[in-house]
FIKOL-546708 format. One record per atom (N, C-alpha, C): y, x, z. Coordinates in steps of 0.2 Angstrom, whole numbers, plus 5000, padded with zeros to 4 digits. Example, Ala and Ser with C-alpha at 12.3 -4.5 7.8 and 13.67 -1.06 7.14 Angstrom:
residues 2
497250665039497850625039498450665039498950645035499550685036500050645039
END
This chain:
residues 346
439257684896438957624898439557574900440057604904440657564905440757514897441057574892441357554887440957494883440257494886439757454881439657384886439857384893439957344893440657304894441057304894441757304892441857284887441657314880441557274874441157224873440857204878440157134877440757084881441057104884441457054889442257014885442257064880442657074875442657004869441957014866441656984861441656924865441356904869441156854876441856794876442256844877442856794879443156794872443056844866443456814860442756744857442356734858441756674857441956614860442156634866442256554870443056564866443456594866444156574863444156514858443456554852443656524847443356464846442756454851442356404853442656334854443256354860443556314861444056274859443956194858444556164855445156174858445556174851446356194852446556144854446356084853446655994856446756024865446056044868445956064875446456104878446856144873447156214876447956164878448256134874448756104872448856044874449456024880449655944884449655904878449355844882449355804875450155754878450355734870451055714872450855634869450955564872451255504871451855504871452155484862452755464858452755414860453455374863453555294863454355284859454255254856454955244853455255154856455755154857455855114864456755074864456855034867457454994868457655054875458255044877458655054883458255014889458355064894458155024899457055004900456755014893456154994893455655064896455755124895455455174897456155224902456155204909456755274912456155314916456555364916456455444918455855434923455955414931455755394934454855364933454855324928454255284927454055304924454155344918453855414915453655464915453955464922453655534925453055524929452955444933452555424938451755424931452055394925451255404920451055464918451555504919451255564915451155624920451155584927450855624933449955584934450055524933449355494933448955504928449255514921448655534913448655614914449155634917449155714915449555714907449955694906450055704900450955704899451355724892451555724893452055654889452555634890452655594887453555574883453655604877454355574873454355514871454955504875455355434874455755444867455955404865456555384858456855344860457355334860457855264858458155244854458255184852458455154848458855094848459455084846459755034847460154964842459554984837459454924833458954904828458954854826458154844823458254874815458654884814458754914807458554994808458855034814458655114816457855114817457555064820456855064823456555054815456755014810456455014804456355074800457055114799456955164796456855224801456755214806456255274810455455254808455155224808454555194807454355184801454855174796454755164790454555234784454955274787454655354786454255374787453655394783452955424785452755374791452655314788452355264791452355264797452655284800452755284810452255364810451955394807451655474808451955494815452455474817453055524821452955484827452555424831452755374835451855374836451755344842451155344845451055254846451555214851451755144853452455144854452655074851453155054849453554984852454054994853454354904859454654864851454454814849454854774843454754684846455154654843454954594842454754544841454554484841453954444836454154434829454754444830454854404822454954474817455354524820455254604816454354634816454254604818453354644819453154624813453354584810453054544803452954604798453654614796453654694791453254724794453154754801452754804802452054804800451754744803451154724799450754694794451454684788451554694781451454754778451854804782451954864779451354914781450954894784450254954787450554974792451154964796451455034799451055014809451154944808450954904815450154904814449554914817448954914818448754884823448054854824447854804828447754834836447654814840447654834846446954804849446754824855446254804860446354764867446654694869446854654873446254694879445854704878445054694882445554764886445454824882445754864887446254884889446754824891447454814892447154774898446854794905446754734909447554684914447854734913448454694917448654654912448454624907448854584904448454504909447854514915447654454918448354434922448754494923449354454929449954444924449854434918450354404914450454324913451154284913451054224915450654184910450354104909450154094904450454094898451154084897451454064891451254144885451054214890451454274887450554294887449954264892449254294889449154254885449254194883448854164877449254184871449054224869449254264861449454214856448554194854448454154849449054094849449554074854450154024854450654064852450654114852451354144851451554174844451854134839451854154833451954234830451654234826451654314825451354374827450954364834450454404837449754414833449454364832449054374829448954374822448454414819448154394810447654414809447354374805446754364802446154394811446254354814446054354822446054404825446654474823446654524826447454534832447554554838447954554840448454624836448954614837449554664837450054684841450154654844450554664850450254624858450654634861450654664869451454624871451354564875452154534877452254594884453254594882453154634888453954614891454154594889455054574890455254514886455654464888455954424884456554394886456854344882457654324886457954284881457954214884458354174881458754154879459254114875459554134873460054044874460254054882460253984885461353984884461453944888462053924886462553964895463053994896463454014899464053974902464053944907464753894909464953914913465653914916466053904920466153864925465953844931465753794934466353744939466853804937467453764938467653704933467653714928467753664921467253624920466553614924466253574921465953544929465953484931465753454936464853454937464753434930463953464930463753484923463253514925463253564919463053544911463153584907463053554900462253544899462453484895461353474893461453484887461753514882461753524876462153564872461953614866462353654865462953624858462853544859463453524855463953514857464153554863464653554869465153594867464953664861465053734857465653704853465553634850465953614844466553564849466553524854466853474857467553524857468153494854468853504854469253524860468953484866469253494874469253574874468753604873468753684873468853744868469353694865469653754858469753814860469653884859470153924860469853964868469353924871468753954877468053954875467853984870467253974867466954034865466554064868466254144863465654134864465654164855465054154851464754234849463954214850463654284845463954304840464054364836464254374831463554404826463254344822462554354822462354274815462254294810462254264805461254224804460954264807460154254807460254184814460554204819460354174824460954114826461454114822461854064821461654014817461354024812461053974807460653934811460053944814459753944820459753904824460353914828460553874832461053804830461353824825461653764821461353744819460653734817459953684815459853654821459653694827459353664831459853604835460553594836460953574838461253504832461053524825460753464820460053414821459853454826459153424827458453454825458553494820458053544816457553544821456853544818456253564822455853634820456253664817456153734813456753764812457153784815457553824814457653884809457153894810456953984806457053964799456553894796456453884788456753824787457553844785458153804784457753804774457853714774457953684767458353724762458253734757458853764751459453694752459353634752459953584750460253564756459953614764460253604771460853644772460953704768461253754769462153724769462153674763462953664764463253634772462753584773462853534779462753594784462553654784462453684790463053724791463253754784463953774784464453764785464553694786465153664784465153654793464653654798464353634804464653694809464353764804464753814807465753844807465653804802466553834800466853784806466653724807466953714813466653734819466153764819466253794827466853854826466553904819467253944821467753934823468053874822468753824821468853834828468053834834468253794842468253874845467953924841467853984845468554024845468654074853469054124853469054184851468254194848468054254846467354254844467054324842466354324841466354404844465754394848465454484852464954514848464754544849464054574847463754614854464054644858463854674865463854624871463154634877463454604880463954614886464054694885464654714888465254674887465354704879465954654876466154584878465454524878465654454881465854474888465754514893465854514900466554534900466854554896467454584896467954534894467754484889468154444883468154384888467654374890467454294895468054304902468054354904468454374911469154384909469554414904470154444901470454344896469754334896470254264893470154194895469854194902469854134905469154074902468954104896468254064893467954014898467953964895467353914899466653914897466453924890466053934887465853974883464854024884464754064879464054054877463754064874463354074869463154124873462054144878461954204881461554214874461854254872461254294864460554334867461254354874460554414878460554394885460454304887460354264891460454304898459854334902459954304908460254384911460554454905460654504907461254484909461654454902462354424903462454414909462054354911462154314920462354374923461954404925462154494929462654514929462954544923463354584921463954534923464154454921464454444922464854414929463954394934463954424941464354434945464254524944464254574944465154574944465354544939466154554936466354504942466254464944466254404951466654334947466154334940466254254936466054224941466054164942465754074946465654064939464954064937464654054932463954004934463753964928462953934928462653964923462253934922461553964916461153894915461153874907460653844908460253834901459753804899459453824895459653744892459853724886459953634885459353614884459653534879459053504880458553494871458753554868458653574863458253604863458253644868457853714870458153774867458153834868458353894869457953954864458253964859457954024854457654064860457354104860457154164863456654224860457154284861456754354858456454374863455554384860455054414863454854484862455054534866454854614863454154614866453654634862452954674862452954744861452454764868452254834863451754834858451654864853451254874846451254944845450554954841450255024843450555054835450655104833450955124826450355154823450255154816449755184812449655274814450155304815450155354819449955374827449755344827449355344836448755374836448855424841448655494840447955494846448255444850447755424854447655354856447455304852447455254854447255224861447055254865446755224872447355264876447555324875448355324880448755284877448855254871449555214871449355164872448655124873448555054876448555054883448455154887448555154896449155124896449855164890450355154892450655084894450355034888450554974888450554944895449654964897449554954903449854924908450054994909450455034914451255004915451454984909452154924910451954834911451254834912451254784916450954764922451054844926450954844933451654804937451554784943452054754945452554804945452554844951453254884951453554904946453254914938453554954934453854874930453554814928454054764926454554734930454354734937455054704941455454734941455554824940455954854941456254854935456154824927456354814922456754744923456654694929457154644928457654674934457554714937457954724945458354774940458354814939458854844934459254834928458754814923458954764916459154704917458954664919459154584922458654554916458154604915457754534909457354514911457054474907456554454913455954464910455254464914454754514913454254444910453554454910453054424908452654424913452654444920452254424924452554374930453354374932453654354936454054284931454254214935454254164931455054194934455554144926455954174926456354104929456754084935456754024937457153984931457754004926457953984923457553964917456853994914456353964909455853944912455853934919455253904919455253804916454853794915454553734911455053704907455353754905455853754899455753754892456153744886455653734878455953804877455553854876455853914872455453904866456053934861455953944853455754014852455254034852455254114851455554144844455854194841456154184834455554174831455654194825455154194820455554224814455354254808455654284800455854224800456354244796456854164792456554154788456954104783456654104776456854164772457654184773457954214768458554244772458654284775459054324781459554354778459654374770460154384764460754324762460254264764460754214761461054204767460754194771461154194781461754214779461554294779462254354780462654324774462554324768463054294764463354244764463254194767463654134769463854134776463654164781464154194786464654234785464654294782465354314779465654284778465554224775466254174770466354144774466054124781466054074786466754114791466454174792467054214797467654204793467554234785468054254783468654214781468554134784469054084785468854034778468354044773468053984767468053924774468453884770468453794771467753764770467853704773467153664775467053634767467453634762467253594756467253664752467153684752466853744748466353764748465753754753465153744754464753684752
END
């Protein structure tokens, strides 16, 4: 009798085994693939004590790594994703970037106006669906010395003026130099430089190389190159982090944004065609725009967030990037720009 019942207890629990979904037996894990500084350990651990769940970070530290990680088996490997407004393009060209649900994102209400009204923010939406989620951004304003300058500069035609030959660091960046040397021509479209603009624009940069002492690419690097050689003026690529870091170094520095207005890179999160659970990676997005998790993003990072006004942009003109025309021609006539071609060779 034992034995007969024992083997019904048997059968019993192999039913409900097989009964049971294997998804139930198994943590479910949210993929973020991510910038420095946008997911740390700490606020990671605080979500995946709230969802139960578990969750892998990625990093990435350039927009070309984040392409060919995503670009493989269409983001398969990623769940939600931190990119840019103007990089987001390929991604929702490519199938890779999927639309998202604002409706169940409710903290995007403590978002400031400029970053909830989508529909303003170019590249956000298509064909009336969203894509992204603002979540960080940072201008790209002008860095002085406030010893050398009685009051501050209101223009980044200050970059070319001969008084400061040889104290002048510049981004080392062919998409966003172009850019900026429209904008300082006057350009009301930076991004979609004319074909018969290109010479006068290059002829515009070979004399800023003419004024500069260098080009960086980190903003480590400028903290170091600005202090080690006395610079009066930089170029913030990675605006108000630079201020910090340079700070930090104990520059007597200003910030300001001129009267041109200020490029500025927007990162959103956006969901990947590979999202395994759509509704926890729109919790996640959530979740980064609770107060303590973005202000802790500027109190650490120095960036500045989308719920907290940043004093240095507020009611200021930012340029969000956008796709250039042609990013190939950029790079190739920047080459020839560093590489010391004269202004009548363009």
């Amino acid at each position: 009798m034992y034995r007969q019942i024992f083997r019904i207890c048997c059968i019993s629990l192999w039913l409900l085994w097989a009964l049971f979904p294997v998804s139930a037996l198994a943590e479910e894990t949210l993929r973020v693939l991510t910038w420095p500084g946008y997911a740390d350990p700490d606020l990671v651990r605080l979500f995946e004590q709230r969802h139960k769940v578990k969750v892998e970070v990625s990093i990435v530290g350039s927009d070309d790594e984040m392409w060919s990680l995503l670009s493989s088996g269409q983001g398969a490997n990623f769940d939600v994703f931190a990119v840019n407004t103007a990089e987001l393009q390929r991604y929702i060209d490519s199938g890779i970037s999927v639309p998202l649900n604002p409706a169940a994102i409710p903290n995007t209400a403590r978002q400031l106006a400029r970053f909830s009204k989508l529909s303003e923010i170019p590249g956000i939406i298509r064909d009336g669906q969203a894509y992204a989620i603002p979540y960080t951004y940072s201008e790209m304003g002008l860095i002085y010395d406030r010893k050398a300058f009685r009051t501050p500069p209101d223009s980044f035609a200050v970059m070319w003026d001969k008084r400061y030959k040889g104290r002048v660091l510049m981004y080392q960046g062919s998409t966003h130099n172009f850019s900026l040397a429209a904008l300082a021509l006057g350009s009301h479209d930076p991004f979609h430089i004319a074909a018969g603009d290109f010479s006068r624009l290059s002829r515009h940069l070979v004399e800023l190389r003419r004024n500069v002492l260098t080009f960086y690419s980190q903003p480590e690097e400028a903290t170091q190159l600005y202090m080690a050689n006395h610079a009066v003026l930089l170029f913030g690529n990675y605006g108000a982090q630079q201020v910090q870091l340079l700070q930090k170094a104990g520059a007597d520095i200003g910030y300001v944004i001129p009267k041109e207005g200020a490029l500025a890179w927007l990162d959103c999160w956006s969901l990947s065609k590979g999202a395994r659970n759509k509704k926890l990676a729109e919790d996640w997005i959530n979740f980064t725009l609770e107060v303590r998790v973005s202000h802790a993003l500027t109190e650490r990072q120095g960036l500045s967030n989308t719920l907290e006004e940043s004093p240095v942009a507020q009611n200021a003109k930012l340029i969000w990037l956008q796709q250039v025309e042609d990013s190939a021609k950029r790079a190739r006539l920047w080459d020839r720009i560093i590489s010391g071609d004269q202004p009548e060779r363009f």
